[in-house]
C-alpha positions as CSV (number, residue, x, y, z in Angstrom):
1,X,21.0,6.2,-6.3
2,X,21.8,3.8,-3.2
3,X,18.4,3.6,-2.0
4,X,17.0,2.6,-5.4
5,X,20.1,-0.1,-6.0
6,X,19.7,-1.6,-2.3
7,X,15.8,-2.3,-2.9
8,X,16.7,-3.5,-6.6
9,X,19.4,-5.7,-4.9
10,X,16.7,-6.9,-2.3
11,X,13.9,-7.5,-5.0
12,X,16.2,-9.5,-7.1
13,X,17.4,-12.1,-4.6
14,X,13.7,-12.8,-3.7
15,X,12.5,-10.3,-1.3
16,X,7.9,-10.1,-1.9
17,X,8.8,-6.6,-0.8
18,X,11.3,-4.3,0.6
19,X,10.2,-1.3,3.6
20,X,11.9,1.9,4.2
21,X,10.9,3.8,7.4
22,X,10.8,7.4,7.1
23,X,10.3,10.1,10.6
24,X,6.6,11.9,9.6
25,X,7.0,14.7,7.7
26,X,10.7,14.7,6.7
27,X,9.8,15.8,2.8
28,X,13.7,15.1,1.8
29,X,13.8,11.2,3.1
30,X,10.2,10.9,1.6
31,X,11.3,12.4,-1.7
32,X,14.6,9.8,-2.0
33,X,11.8,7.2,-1.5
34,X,9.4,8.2,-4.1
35,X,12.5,8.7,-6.4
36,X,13.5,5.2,-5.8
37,X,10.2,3.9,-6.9
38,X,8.9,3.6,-3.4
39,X,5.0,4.0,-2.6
40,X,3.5,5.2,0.9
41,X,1.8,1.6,2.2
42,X,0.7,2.9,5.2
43,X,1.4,5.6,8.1
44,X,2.2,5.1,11.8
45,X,4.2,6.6,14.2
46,X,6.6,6.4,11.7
47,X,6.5,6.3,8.1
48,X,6.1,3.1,6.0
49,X,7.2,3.4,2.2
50,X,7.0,-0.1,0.3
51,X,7.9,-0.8,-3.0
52,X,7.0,-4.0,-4.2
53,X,8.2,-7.0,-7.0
């Protein structure tokens, strides 16, 4: 899966963490997130997923 590859890619050049941004409520681009090993960090306007080192 791209999403989980990018955020791998990210984590093992040294990112402390890597953010996706999701619209509220969009169960399919929250899903691909959770799937990628992504957590909910926090919720805004717009979504904030974080997955961490």
């Amino acid at each position: 899966m791209a999403t989980r590859v990018l955020g791998d890619w990210a984590l093992d050049r040294g990112a402390p963490r890597v953010q996706l941004l999701t619209i509220p409520g969009n169960t399919a681009s929250e899903a691909v997130a959770r799937r990628a090993g992504f957590r909910i960090a926090g919720r805004e306007r717009w979504n904030v997923v974080t997955r961490f080192t």
